[in-house]
C-alpha positions in Angstrom: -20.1 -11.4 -84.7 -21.9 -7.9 -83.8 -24.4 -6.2 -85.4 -25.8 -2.6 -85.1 -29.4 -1.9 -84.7 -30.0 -0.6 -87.9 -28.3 -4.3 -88.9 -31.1 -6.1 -86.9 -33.6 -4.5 -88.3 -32.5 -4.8 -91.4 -31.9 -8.4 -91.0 -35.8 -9.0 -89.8 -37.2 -7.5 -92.5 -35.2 -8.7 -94.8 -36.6 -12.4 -93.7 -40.1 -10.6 -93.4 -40.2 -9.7 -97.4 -38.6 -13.4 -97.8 -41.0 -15.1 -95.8 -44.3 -12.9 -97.3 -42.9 -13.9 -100.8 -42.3 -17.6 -100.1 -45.5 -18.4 -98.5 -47.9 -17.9 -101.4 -45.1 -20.1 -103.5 -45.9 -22.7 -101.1 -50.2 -21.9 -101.2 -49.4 -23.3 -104.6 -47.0 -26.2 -103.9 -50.1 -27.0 -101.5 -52.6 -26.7 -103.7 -50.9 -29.0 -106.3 -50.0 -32.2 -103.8 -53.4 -31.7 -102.1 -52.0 -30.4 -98.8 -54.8 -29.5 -97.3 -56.4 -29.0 -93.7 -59.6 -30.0 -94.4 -63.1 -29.4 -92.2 -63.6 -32.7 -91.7 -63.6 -32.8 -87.5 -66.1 -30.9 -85.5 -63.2 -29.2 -83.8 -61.9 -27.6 -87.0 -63.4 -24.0 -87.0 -63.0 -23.1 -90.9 -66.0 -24.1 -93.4 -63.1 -24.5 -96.4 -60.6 -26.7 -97.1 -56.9 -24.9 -96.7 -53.5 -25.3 -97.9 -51.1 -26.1 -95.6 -46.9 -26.1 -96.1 -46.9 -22.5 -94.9 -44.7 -23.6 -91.9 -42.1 -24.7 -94.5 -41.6 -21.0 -95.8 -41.2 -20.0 -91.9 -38.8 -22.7 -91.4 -37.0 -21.9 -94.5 -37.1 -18.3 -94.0 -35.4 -18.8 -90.7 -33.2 -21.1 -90.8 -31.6 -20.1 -94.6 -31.1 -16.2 -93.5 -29.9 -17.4 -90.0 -26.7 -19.0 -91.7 -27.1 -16.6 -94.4 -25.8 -14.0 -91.8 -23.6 -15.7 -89.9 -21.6 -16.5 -93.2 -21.6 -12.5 -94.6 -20.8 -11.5 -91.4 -17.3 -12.4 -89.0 -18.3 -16.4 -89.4 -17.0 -18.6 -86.7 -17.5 -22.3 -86.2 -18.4 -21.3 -82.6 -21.0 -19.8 -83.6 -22.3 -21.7 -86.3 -22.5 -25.0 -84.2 -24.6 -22.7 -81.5 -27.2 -22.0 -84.0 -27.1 -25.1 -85.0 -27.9 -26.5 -82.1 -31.4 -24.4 -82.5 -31.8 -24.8 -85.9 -31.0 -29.0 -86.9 -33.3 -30.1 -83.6 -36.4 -27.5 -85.2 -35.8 -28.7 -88.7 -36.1 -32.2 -87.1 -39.4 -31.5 -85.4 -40.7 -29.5 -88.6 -40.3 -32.4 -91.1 -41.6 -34.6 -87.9 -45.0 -31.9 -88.1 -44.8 -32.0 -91.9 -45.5 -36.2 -92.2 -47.8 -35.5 -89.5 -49.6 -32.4 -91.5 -49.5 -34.8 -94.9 -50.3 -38.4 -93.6 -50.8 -38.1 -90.1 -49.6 -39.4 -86.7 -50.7 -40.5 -83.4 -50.1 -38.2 -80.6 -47.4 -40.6 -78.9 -45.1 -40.7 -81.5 -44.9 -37.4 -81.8 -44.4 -36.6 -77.5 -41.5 -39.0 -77.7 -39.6 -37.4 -80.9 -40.0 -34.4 -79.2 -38.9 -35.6 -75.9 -35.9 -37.2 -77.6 -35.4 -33.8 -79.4 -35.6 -32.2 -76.5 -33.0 -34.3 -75.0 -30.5 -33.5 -77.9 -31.0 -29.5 -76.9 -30.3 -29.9 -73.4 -27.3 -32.1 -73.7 -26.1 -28.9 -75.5 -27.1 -26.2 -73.5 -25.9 -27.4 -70.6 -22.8 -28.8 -71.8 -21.9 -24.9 -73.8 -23.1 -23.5 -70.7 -25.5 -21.6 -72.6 -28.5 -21.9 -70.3 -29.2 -18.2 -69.3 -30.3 -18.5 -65.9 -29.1 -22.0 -65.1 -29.8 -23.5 -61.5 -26.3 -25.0 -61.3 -27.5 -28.9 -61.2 -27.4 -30.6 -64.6 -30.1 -32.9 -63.8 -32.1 -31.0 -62.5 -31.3 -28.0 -65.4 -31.6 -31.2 -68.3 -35.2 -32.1 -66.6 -36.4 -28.6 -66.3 -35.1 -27.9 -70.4 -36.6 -31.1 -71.5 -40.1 -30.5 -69.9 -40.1 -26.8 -71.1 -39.1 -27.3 -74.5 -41.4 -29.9 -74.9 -44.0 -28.1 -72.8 -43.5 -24.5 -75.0 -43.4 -26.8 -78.4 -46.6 -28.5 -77.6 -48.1 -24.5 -76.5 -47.1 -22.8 -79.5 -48.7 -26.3 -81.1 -51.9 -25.6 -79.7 -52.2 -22.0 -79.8 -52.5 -22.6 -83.9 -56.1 -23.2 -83.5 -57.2 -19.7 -85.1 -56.1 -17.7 -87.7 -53.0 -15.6 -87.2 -52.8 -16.8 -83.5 -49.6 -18.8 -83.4 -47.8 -16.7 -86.2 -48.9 -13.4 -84.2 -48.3 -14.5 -80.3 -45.0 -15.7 -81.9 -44.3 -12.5 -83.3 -44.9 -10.5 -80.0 -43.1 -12.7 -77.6 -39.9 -13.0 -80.2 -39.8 -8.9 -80.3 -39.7 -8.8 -76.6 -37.3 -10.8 -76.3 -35.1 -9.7 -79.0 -35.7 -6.4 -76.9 -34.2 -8.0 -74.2 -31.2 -10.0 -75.6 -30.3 -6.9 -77.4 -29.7 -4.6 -74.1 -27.7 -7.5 -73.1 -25.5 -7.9 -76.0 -26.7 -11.7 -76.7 -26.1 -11.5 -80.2 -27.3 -15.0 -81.0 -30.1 -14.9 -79.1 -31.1 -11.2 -80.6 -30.4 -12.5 -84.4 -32.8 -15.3 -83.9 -35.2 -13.9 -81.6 -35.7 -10.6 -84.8 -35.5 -13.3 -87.9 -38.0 -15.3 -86.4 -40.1 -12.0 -85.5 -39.4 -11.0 -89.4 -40.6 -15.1 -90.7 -43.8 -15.0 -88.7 -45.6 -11.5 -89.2 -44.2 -12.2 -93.3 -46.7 -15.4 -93.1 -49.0 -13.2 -90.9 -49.5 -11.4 -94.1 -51.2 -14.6 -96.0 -52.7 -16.0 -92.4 -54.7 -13.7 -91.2 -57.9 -14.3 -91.3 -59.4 -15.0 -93.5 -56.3 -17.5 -93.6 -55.3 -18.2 -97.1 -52.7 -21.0 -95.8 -51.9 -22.7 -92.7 -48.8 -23.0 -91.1 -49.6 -26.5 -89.6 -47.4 -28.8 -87.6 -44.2 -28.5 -89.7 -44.7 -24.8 -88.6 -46.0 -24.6 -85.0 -43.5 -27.3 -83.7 -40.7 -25.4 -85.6 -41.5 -22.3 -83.5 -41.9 -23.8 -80.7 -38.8 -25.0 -80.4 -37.2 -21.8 -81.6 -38.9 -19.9 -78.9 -38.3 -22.4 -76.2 -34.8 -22.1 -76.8 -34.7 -18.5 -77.1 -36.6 -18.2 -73.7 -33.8 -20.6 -72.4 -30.6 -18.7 -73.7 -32.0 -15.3 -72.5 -30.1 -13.9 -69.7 -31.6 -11.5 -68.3 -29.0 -11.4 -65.1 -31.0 -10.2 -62.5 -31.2 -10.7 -59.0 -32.3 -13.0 -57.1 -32.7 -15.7 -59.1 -36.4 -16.3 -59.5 -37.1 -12.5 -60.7 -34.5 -13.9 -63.8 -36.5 -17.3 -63.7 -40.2 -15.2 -64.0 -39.4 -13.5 -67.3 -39.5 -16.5 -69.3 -43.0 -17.4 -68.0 -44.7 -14.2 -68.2 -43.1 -13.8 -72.3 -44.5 -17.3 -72.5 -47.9 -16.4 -70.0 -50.4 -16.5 -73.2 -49.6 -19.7 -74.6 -49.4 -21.5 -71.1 -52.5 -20.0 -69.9 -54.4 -21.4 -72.9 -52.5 -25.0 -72.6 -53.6 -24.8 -69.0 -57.4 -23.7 -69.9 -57.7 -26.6 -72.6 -55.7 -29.3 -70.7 -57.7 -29.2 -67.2 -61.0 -28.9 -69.2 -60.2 -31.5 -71.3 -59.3 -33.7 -67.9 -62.0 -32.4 -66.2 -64.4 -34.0 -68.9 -62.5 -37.7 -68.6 -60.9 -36.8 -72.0 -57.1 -37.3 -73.1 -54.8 -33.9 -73.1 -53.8 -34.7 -76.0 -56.9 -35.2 -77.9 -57.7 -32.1 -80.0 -61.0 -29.7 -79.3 -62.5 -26.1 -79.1 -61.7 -25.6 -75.7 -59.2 -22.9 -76.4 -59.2 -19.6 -75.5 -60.0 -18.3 -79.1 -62.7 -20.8 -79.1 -63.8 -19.0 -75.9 -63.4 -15.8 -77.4 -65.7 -16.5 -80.3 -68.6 -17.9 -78.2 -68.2 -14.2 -76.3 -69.3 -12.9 -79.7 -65.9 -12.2 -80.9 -64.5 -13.0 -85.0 -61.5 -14.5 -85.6 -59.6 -11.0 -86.3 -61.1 -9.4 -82.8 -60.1 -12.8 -81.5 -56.4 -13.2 -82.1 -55.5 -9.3 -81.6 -56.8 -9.7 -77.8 -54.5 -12.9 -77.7 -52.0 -10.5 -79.4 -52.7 -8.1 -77.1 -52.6 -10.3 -73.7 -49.2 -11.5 -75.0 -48.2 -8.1 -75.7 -49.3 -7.3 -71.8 -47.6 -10.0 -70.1 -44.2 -9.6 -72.5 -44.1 -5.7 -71.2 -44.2 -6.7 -67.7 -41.4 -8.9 -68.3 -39.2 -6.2 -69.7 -40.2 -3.9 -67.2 -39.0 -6.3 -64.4 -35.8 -6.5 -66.6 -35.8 -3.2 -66.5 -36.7 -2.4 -62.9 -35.7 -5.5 -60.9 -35.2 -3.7 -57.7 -37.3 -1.1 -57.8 -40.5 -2.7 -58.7 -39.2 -6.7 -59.0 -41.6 -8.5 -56.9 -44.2 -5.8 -57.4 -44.4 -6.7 -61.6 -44.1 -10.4 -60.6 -47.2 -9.8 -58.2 -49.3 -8.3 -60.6 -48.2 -11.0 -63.3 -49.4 -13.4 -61.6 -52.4 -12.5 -60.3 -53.2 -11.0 -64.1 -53.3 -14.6 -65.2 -55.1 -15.9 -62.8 -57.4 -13.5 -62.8 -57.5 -14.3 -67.0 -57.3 -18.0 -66.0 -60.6 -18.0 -64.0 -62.6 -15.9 -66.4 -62.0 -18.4 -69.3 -63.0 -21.3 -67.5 -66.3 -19.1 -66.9 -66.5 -19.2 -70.3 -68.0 -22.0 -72.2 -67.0 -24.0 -75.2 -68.8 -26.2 -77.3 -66.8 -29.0 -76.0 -68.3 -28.6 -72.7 
């Protein structure tokens, strides 16, 4: 299976228009069965009640025109078992998210489903030798997939806390590294990485604020596993090692950092991780004085920052390696600092 770059392209906005004219079918779904997020929690920063199911159309967008081009185009079953092994595990989280976004579930449940999901992925990876930077020891590769997958699922998870922000930071991290997986021919990796870059900035279009749906669970979980398999499969197949290992975190620098800012805060205050608040960096954003548009395009745009360092070390591992990896790092914790100067209404 190869495809051109005019056939990527084409093949991203083909699931943009598909996921843009899917998601207001769903608004209405929404609006019929009651889905809605309502303002009933402090923490909840909207003043009206909102349809959810929008992270069905994402999920369906994906995964339909995922097999959708693997069947028009040189089908194998080697391949379709590899995206499978993407694609069942998300569509197990998303109708996981889904009960959770309709009836609700306690945070435990939901840590050990994806744990055990988790699991499932890295039995596979490691098995297909898939992992693109692997460290040569399956236990220690299975531990590291399990606690990133379920580490980037839970970030992309939190990061929906503001309109746009998960669909867009998804967006921007998905076109880097389609970026990436496309110089080195990764065809699986660049075909997933552009479709889901094509499903998010479709909803984009309808979440935005002012959001007229939200994606919820069914749709943050779904992406993040997506991206944290993307961000495993990429081989980048540079040396040393860790300059390889670095990429992933600083495509994924965003999310972390505001999983980092709201988990120690939340700890600091005696409070479970796992309990929701407006501790977030958006929340912090919006006490500066920002709106919710300003507020996610400087999350866009930090993303957007970190994700060009990481090509550029691709791009320049010798030359500048540790130098981009320098400045990453102290970039974020510069950033991390500066929002734990900032206040939120939790605190």
């Amino acid at each position: 299976m190869q495809y051109s770059i005019e056939q990527y392209i084409a093949l991203g906005a083909f699931t943009f228009i598909f996921v843009a004219a899917l998601t207001p079918v769903m608004r209405v779904i929404a609006v019929r069965v009651g889905a809605f997020d309502k303002p009933n929690i402090p923490r909840k920063v909207h003043a009206e009640p909102v349809p959810y199911l929008g992270g069905v159309a994402i999920a369906l967008g994906i995964v339909l025109i995922s097999y959708a081009a693997m069947l028009f185009n040189n089908f194998t079953l080697s391949n379709f078992l590899l995206a499978s092994s993407v694609l069942v595990p998300a569509l197990a989280i998303s109708v996981m998210g889904l009960v959770d976004d309709l009836r609700g579930l306690d945070p435990w449940p939901r840590l050990i489903f994806q744990t055990l999901a988790a699991l499932v992925v890295s039995v596979i990876l490691i098995s297909t030798h898939t992992i693109g930077t692997p460290l040569n020891n399956n236990i220690l590769d299975s531990a590291i997939t399990v606690f990133w997958i379920v580490g980037v699922c839970n970030s992309i998870n939190f990061f929906d806390n503001i309109d746009g922000g998960a669909a867009g930071i998804v967006a921007v991290i998905c076109t880097f590294i389609f970026v990436i997986a496309f110089s080195r021919q990764q065809v699986l990796v660049s075909a997933l990485a552009i479709v889901t870059a094509g499903a998010t900035a479709g909803f984009l279009l309808w979440n935005r604020a002012p959001a007229k749906i939200y994606m919820g669970d069914a749709g943050a979980l779904f992406l993040g596993i997506i991206v944290s398999v993307l961000t495993i499969r990429l081989d980048p197949e540079i040396a040393p090692r860790g300059k390889s290992l670095a990429i992933p975190f600083l495509l994924m620098a965003m999310p972390i950092l505001d999983t980092t800012v709201a988990v120690v805060s939340r700890l600091r205050r005696g409070i479970s991780p796992l309990q929701g608040g407006r501790d977030h960096l958006s929340h912090r954003l919006i006490r500066m004085g920002f709106d919710k548009n300003s507020a996610a395009l400087a999350l866009w745009t930090g993303a957007a920052f970190f994700c060009a360092i990481a090509l550029a070390l691709y791009e320049w591992p010798l030359h500048f390696g540790y130098e981009l990896m320098g400045t990453g790092a102290l970039m974020w914790v510069l950033l991390l600092a500066f929002f734990f100067r900032v206040s939120s209404e939790d605190q």
